[in-house]
N, CA, C and O of each residue as an XYZ file, in Angstrom:
828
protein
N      51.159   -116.112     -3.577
C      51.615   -117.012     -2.516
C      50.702   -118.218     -2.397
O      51.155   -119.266     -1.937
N      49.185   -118.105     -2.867
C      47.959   -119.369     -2.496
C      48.745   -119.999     -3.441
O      49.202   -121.062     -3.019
N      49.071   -119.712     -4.595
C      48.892   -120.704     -5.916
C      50.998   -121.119     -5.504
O      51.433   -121.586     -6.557
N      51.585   -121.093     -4.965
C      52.723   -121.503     -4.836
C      52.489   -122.740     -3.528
O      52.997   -123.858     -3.450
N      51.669   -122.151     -2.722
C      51.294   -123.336     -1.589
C      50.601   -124.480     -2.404
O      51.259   -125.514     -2.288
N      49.838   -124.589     -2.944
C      49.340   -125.322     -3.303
C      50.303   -126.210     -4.761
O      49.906   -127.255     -5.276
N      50.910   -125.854     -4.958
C      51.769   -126.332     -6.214
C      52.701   -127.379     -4.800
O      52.606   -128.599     -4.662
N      53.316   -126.680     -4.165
C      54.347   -127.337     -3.349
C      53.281   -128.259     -2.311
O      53.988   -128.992     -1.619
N      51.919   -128.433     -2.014
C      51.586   -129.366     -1.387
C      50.649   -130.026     -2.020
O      49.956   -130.560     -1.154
N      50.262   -130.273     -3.044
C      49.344   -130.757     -3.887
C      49.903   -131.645     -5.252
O      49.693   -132.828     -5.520
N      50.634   -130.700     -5.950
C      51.375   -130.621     -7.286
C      52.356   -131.915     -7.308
O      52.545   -132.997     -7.865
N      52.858   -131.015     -6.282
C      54.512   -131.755     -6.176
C      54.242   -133.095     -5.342
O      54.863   -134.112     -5.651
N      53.537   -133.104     -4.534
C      53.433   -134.021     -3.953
C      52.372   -135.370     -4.498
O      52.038   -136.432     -3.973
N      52.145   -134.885     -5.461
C      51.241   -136.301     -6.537
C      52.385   -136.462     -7.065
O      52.341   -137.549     -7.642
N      53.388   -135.996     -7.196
C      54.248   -136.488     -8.511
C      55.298   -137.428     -7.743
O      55.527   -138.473     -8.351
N      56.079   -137.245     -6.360
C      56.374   -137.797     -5.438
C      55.601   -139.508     -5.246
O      56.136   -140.591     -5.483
N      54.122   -139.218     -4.717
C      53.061   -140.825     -4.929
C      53.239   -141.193     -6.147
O      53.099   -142.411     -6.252
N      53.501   -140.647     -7.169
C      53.567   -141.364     -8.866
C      54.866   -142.418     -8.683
O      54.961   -143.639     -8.811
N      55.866   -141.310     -8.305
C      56.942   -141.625     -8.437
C      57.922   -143.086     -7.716
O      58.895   -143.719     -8.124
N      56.942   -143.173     -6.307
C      57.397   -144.074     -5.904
C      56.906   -145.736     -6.083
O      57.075   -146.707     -5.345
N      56.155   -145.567     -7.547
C      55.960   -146.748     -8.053
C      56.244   -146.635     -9.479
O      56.266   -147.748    -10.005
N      56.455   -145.733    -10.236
C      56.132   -145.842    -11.582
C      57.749   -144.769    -11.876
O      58.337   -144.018    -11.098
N      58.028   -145.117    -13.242
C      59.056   -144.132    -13.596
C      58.940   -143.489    -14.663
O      59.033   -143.904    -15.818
N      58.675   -142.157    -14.171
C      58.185   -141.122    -15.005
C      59.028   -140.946    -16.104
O      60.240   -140.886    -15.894
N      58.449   -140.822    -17.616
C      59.273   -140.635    -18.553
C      59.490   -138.917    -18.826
O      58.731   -137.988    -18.548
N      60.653   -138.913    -19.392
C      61.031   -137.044    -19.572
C      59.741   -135.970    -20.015
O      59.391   -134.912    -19.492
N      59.271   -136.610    -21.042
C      58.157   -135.534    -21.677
C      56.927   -135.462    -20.874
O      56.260   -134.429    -20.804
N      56.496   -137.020    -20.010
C      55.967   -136.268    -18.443
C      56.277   -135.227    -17.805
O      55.521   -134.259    -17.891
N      57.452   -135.150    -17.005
C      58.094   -133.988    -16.454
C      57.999   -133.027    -17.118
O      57.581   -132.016    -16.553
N      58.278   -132.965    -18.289
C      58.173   -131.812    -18.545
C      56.867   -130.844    -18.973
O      56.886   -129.635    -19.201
N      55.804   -131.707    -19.004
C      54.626   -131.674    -19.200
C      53.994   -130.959    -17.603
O      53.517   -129.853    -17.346
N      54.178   -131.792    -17.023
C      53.780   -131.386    -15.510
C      54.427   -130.399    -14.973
O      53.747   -129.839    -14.113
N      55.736   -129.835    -15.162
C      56.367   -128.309    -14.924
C      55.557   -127.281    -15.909
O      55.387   -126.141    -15.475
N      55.168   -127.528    -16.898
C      54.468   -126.606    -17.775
C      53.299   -126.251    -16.921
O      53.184   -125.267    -16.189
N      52.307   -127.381    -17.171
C      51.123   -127.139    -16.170
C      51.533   -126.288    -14.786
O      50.930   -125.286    -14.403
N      52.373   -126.732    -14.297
C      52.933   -125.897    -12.887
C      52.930   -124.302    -13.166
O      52.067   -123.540    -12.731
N      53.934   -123.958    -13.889
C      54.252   -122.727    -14.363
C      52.962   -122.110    -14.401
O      52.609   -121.338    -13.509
N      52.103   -122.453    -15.557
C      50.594   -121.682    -16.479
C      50.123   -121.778    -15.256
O      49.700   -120.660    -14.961
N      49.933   -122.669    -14.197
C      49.078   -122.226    -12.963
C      49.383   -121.077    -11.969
O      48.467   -120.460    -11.425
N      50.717   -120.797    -11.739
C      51.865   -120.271    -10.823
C      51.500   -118.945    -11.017
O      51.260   -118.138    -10.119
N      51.448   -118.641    -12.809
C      51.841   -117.347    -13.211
C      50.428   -116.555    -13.816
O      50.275   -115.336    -13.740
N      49.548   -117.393    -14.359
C      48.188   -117.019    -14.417
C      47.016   -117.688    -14.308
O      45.946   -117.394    -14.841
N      47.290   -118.698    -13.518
C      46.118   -119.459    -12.389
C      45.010   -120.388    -13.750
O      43.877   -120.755    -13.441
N      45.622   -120.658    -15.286
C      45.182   -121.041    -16.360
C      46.002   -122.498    -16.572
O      47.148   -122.777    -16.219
N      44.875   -123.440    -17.368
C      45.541   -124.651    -17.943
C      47.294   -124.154    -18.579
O      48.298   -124.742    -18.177
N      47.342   -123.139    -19.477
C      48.410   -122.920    -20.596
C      48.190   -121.233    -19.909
O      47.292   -120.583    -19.373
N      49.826   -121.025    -20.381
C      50.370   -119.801    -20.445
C      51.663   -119.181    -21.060
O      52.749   -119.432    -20.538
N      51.569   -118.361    -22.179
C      52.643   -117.831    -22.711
C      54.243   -117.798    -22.001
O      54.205   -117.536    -20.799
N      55.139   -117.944    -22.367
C      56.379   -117.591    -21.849
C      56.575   -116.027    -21.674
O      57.517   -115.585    -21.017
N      55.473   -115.065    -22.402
C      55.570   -113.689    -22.188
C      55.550   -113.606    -20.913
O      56.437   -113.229    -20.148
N      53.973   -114.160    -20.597
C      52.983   -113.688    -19.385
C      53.962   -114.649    -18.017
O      53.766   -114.414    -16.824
N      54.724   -115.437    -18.385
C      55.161   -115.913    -16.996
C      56.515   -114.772    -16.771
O      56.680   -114.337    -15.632
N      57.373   -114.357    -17.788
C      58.274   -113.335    -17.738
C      57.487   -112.013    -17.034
O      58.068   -111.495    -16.080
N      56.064   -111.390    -17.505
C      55.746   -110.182    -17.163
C      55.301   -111.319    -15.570
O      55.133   -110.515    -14.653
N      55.178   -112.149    -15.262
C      54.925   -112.026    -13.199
C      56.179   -111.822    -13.129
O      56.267   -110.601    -13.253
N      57.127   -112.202    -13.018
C      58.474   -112.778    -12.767
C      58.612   -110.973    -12.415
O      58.667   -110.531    -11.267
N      58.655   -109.973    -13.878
C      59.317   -109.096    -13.540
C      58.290   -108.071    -12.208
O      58.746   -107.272    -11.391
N      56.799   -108.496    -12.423
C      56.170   -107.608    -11.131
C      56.309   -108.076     -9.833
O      55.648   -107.772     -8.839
N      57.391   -108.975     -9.962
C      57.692   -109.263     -8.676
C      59.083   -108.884     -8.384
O      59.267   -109.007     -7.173
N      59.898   -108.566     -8.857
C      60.946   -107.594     -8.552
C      60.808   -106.622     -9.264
O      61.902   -106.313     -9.735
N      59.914   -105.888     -9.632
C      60.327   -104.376    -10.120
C      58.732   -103.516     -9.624
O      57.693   -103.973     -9.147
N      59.203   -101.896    -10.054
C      57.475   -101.408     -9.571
C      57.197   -101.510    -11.467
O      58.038   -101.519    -12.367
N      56.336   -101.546    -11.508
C      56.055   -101.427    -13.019
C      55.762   -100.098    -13.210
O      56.285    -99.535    -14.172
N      54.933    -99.407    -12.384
C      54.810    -97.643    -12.808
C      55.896    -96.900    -13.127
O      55.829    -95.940    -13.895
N      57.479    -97.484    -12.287
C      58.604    -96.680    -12.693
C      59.315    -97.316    -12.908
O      60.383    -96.710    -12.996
N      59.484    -99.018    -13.190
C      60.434    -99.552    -13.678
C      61.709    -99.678    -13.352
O      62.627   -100.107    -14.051
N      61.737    -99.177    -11.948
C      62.711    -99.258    -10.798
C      62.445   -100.603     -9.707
O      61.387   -100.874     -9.139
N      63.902   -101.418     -9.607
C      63.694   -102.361     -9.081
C      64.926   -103.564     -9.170
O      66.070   -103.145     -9.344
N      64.787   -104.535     -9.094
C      66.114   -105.687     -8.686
C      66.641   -106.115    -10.001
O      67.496   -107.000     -9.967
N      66.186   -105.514    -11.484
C      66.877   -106.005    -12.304
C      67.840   -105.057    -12.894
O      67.664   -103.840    -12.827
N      68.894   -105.622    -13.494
C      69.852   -104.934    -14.310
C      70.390   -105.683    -16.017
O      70.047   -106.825    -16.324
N      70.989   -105.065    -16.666
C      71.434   -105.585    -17.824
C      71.196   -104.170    -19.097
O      70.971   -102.966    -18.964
N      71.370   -105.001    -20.200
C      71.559   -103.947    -21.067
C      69.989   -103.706    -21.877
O      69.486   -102.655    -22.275
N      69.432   -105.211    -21.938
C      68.182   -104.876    -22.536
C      67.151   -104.356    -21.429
O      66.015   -104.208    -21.878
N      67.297   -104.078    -20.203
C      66.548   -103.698    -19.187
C      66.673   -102.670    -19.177
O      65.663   -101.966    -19.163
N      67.998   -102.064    -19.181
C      68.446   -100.837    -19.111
C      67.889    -99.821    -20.809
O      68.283    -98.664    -20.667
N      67.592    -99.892    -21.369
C      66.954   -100.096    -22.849
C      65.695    -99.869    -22.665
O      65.158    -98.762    -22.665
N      65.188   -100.905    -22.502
C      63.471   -100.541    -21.935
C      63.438    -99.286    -20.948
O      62.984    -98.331    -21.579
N      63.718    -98.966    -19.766
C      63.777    -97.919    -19.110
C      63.948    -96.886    -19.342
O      63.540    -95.953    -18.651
N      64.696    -96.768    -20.535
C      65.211    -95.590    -21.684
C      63.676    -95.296    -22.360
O      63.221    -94.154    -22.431
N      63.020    -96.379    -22.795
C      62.250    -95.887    -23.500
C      60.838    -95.270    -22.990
O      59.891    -94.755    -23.584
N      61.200    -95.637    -21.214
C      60.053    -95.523    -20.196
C      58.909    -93.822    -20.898
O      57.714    -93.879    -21.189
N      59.770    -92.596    -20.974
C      59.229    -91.622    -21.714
C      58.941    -91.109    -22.305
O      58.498    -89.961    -22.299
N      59.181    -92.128    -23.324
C      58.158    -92.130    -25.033
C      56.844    -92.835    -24.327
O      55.712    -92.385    -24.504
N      57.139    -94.086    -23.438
C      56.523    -94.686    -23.584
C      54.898    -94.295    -22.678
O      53.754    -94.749    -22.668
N      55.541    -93.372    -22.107
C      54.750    -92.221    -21.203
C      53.843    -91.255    -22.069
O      52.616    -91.191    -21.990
N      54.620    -90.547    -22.874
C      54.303    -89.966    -23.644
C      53.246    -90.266    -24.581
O      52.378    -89.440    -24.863
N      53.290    -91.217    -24.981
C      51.875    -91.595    -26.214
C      51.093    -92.617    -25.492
O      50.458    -93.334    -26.265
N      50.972    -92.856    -24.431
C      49.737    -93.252    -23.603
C      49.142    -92.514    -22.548
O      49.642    -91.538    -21.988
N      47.754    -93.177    -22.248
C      46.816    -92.468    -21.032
C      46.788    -93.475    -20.052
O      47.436    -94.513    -20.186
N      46.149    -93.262    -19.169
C      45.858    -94.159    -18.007
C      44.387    -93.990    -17.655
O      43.677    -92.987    -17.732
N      44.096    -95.292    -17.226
C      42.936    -95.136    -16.260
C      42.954    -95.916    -15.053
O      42.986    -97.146    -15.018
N      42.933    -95.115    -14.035
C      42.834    -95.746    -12.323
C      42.194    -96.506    -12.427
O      41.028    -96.509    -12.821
N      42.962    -97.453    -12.029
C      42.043    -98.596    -10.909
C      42.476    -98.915     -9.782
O      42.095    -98.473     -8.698
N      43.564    -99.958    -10.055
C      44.293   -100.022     -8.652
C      45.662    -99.321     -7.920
O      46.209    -99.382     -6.819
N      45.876    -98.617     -9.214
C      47.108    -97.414     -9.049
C      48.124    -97.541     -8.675
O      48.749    -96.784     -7.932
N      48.578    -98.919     -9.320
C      49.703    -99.884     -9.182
C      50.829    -99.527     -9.916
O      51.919    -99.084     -9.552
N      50.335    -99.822    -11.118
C      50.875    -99.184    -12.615
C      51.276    -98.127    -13.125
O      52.029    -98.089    -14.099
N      50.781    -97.048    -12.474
C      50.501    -95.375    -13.403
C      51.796    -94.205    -12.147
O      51.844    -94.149    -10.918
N      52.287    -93.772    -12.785
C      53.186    -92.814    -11.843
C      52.334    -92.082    -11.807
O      51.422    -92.049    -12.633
N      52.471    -91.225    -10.686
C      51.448    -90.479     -9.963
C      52.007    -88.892    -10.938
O      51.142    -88.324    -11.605
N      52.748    -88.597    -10.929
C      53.566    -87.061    -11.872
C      53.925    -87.009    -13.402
O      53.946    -85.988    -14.089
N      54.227    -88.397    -13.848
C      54.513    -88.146    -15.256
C      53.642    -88.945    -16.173
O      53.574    -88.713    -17.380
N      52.821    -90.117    -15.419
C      51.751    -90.942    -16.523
C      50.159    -89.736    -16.842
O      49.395    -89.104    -16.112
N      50.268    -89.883    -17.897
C      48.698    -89.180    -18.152
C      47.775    -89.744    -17.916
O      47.217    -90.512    -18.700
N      47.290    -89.401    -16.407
C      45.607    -90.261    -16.127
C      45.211    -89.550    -15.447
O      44.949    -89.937    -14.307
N      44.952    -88.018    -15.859
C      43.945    -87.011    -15.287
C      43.658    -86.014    -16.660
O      43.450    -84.827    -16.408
N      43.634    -86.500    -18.305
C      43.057    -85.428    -18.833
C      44.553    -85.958    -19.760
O      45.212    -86.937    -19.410
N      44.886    -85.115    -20.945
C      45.810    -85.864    -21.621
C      47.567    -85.157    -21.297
O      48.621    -85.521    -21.818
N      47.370    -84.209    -20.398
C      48.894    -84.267    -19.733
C      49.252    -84.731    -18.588
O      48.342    -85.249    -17.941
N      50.498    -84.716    -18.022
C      50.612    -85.737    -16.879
C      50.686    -84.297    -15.755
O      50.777    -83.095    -16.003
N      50.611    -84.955    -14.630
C      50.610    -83.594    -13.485
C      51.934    -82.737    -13.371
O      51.951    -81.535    -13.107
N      52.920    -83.443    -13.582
C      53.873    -82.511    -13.806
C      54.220    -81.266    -14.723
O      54.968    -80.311    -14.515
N      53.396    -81.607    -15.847
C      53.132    -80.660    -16.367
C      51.792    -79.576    -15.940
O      51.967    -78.358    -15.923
N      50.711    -80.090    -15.671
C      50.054    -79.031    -14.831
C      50.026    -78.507    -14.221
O      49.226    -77.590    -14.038
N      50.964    -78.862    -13.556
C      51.539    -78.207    -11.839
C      52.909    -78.311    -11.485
O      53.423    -78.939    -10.560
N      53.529    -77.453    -12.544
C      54.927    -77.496    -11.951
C      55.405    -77.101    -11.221
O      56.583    -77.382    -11.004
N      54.669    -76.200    -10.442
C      55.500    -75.313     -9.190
C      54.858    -76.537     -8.336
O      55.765    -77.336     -8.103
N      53.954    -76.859     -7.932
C      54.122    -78.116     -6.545
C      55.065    -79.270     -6.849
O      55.663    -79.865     -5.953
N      55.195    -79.607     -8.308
C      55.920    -80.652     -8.606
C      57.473    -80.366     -8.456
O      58.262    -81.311     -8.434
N      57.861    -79.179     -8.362
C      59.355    -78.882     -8.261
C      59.552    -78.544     -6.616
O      60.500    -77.878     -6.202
N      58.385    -79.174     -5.651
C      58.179    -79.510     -4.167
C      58.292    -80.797     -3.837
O      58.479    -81.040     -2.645
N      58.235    -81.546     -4.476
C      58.524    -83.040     -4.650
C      59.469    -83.601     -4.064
O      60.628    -83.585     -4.480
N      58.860    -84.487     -2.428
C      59.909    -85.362     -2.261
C      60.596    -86.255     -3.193
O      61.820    -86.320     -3.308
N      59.807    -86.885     -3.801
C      60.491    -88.011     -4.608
C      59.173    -88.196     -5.895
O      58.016    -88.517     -5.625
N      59.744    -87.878     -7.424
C      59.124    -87.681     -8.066
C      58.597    -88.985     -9.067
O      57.810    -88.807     -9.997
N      59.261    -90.517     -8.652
C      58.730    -91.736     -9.495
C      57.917    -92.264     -7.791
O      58.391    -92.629     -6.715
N      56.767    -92.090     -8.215
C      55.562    -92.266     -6.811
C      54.664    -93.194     -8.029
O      54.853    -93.099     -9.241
N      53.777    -93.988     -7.437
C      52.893    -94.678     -8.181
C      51.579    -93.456     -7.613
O      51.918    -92.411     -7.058
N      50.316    -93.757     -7.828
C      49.125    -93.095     -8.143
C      48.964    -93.764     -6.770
O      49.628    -93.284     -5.851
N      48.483    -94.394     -6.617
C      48.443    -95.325     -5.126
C      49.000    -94.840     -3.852
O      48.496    -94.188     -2.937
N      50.122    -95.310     -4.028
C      50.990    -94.614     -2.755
C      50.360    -93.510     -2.387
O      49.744    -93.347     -1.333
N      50.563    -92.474     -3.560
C      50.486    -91.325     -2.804
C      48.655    -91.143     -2.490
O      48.182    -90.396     -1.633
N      48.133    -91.725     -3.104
C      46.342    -92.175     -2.241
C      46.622    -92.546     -0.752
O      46.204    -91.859      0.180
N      47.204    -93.442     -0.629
C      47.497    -94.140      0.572
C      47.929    -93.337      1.542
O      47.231    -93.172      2.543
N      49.176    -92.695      1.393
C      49.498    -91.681      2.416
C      49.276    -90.479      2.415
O      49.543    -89.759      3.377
N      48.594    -89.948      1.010
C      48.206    -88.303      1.529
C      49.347    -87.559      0.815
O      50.526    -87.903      0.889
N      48.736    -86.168     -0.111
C      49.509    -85.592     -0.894
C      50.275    -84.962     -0.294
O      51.206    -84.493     -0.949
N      50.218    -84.646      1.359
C      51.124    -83.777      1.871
C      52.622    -84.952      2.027
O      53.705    -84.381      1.893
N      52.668    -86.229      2.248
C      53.647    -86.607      2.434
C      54.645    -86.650      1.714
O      55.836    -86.798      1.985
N      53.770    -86.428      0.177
C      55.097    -86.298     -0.864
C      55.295    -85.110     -1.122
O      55.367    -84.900     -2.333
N      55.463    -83.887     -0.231
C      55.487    -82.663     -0.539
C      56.457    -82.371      0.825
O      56.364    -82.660      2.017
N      57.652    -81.478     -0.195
C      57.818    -80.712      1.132
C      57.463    -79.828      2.351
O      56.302    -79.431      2.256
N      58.191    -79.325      3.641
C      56.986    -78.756      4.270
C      56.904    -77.642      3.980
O      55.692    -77.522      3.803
N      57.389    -76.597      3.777
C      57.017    -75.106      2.729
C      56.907    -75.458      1.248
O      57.543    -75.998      0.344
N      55.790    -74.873      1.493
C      55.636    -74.237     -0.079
C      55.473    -73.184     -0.502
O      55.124    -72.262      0.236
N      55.670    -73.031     -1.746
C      55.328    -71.230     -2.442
C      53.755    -71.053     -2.369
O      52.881    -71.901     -2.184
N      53.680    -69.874     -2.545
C      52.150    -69.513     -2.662
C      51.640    -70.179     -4.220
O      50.475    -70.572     -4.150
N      52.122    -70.332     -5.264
C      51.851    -70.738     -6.276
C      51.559    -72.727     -6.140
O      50.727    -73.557     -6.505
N      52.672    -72.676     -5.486
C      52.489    -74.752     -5.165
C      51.131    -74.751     -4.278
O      50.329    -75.683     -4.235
N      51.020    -73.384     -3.501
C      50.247    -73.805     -2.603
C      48.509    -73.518     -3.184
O      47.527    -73.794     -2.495
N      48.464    -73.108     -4.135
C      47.669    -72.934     -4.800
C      47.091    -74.262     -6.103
O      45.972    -74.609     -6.480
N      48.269    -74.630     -6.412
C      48.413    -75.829     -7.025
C      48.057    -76.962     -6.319
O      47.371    -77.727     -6.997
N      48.311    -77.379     -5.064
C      48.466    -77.993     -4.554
C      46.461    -78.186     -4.037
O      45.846    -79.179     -4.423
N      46.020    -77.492     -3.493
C      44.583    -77.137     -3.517
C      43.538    -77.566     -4.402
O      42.385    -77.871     -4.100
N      44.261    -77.546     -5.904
C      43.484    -77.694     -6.705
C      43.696    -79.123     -7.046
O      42.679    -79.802     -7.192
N      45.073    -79.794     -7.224
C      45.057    -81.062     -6.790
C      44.622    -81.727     -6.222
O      44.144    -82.688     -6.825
N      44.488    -81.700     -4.799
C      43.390    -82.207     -3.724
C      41.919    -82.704     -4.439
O      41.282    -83.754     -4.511
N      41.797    -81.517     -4.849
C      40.138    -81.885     -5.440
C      40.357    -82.823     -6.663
O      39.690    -83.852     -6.558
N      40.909    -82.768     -7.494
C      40.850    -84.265     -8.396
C      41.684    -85.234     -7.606
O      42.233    -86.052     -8.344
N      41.893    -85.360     -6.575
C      42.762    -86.869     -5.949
C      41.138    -87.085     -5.399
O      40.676    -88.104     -5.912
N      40.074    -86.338     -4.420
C      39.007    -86.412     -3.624
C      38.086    -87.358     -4.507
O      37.293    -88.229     -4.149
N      38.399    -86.968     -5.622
C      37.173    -87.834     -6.514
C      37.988    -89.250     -6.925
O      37.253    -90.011     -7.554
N      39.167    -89.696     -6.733
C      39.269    -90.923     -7.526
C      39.289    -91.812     -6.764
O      40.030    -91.452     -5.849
N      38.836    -92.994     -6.532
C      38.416    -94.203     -5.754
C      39.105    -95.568     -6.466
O      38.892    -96.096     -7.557
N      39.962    -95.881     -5.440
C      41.269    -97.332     -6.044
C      39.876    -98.119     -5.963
O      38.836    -97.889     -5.347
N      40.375    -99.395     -7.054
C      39.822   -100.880     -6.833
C      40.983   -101.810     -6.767
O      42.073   -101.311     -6.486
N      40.896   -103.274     -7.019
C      42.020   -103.972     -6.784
C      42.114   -104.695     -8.719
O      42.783   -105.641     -9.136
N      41.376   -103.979     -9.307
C      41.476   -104.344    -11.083
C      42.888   -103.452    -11.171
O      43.332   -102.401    -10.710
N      43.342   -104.608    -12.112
C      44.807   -103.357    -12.601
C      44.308   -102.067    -13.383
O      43.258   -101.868    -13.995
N      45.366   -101.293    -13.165
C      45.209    -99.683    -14.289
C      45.415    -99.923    -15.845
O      46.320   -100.521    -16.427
N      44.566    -99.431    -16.216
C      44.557    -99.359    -18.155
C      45.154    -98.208    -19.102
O      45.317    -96.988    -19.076
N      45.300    -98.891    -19.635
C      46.229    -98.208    -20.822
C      46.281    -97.971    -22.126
O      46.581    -98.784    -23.001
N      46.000    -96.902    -22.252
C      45.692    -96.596    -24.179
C      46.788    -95.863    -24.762
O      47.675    -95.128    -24.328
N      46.448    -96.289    -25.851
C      47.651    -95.795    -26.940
C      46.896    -95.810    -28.203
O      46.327    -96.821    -28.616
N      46.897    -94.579    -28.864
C      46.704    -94.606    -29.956
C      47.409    -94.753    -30.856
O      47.227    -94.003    -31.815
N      48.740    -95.990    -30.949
C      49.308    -96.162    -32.105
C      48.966    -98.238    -31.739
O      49.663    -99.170    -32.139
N      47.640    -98.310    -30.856
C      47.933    -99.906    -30.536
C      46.440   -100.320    -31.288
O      45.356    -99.768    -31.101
N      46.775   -101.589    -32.291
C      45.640   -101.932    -32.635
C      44.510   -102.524    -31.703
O      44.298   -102.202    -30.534
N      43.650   -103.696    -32.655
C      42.451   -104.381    -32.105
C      43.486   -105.069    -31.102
O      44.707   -104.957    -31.213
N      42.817   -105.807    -30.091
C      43.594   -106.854    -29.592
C      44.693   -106.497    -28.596
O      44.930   -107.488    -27.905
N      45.451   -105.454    -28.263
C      46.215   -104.614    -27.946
C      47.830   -104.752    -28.616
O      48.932   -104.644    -28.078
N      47.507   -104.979    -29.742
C      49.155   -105.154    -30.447
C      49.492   -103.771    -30.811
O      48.720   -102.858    -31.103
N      50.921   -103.770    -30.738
C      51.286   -102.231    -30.527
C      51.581   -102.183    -32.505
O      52.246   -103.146    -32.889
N      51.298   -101.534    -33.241
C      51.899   -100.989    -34.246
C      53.342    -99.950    -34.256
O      53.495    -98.729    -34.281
N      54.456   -101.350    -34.218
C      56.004   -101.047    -34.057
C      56.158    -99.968    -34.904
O      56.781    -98.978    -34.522
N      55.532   -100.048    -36.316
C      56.287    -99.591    -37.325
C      55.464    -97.660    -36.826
O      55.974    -96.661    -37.332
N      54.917    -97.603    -36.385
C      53.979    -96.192    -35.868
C      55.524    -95.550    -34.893
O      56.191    -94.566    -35.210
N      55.748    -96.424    -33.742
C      56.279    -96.352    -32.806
C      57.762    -95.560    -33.499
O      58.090    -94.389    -33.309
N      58.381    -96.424    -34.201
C      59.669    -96.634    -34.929
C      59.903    -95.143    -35.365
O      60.896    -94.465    -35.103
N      58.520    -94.671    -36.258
C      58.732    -93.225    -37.058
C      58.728    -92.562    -35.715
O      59.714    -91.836    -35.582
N      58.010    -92.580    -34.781
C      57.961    -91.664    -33.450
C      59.609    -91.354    -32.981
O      59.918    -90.200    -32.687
N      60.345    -92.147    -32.945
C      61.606    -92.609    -32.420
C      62.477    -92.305    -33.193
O      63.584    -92.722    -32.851
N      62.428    -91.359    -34.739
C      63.367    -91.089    -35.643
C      63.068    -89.316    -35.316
O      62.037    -88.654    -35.192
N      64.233    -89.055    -35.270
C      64.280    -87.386    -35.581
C      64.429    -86.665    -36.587
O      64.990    -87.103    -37.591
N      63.900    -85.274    -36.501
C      63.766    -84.863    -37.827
C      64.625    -84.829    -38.296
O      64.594    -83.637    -38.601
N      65.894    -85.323    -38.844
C      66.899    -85.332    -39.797
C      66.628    -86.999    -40.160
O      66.649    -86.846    -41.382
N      66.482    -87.904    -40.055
C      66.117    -89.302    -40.356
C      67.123    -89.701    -39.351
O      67.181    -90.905    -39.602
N      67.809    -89.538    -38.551
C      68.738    -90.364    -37.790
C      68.631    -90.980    -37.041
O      68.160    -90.175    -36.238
N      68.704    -92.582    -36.116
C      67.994    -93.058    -35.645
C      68.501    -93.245    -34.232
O      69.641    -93.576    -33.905
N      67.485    -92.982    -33.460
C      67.985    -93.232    -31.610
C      68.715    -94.516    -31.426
O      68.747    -95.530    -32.124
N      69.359    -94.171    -30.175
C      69.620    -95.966    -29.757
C      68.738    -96.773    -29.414
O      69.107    -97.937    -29.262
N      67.293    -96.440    -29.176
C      66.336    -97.059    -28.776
C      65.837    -97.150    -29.844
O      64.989    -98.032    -29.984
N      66.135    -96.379    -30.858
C      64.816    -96.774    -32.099
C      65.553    -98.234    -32.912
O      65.038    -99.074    -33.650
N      66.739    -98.103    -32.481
C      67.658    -99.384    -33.273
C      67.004   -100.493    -32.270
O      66.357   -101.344    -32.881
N      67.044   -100.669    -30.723
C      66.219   -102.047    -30.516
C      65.040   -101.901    -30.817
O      64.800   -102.945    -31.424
N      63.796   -101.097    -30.805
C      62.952   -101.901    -31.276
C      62.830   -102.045    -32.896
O      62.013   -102.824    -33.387
């Protein structure tokens, strides 16, 4: 919101004083919307058309579950691939923005749903970010009975939530099929995405 105030009373408004003496030629404008954008979207001289697409979408969607105001077919696609994409990465807390609290692996290399399936089949609502449920307390996402087994589960949970401490750095993400630099090695991904007969998913055809 700072860096949008300031575009609309600073930005825009030099170009307005330009304007009412001089006549701006096209590749100005379009020069000065660029600069706008790279500031808007990552507060930098220059910025990728990726990185202004990835604000765009964390501002209508949650990114931990990929639930949110968009629709279409290549969206709908990505979301498909949300549990592969779960699957061959880890997490590390930070601001617990990013990481689903039940199915991302960022307590050890399975996700909690698998460690604890009897509290997890207690589950108000099972796409929770890591956060949230910091914020309000593991009992809120739990129903109010539980089995003796959830409730046992549930105990032991407590004690690894007691130790993790949010910051406001985003959550990290490893993959061991992603090189130097964080480029993903497609062609790793691709064989992941073929089944054992060679036949290929609908997801393994987009990427």
């Amino acid at each position: 919101m700072g860096r949008l105030v300031l575009i609309n009373s600073v930005l825009d408004s030099q170009l307005v004083y330009i304007m009412s003496s001089l006549q701006l030629l096209p590749g100005f404008v379009k020069k000065v919307d660029s600069k706008r954008r790279s500031f808007l979207w990552s507060g930098k001289d220059s910025c990728s058309g990726a990185k202004c697409l990835v604000g765009w979408v964390r501002g209508r969607v949650c990114l931990a579950t990929l639930t949110g105001d968009l629709s279409g077919d290549h969206w709908m696609t990505l979301h498909a691939l949300l549990p592969l994409y779960r699957s061959i990465t880890t997490c590390l807390i930070k601001d617990g923005r990013s990481t689903t609290f039940w199915f991302d692996a960022w307590h050890g290399e399975d996700d909690l749903s698998t460690k604890f399936p009897s509290l997890f089949s207690h589950a108000k609502k099972t796409e929770v970010s890591v956060r949230e449920v910091l914020e309000t307390g593991l009992a809120a996402h739990l129903v109010p009975r539980l089995t003796p087994q959830a409730v046992e589960e549930r105990d032991a949970l407590q004690l690894v939530l007691d130790d993790v401490m949010l910051s406001e750095a985003p959550d990290m993400r490893y993959c061991p099929i992603v090189g130097v630099g964080g480029n993903l090695h497609i062609g790793s991904l691709y064989r992941v995405m073929r089944n054992g007969e060679g036949v290929l998913s609908v997801e393994a055809v987009f990427v």
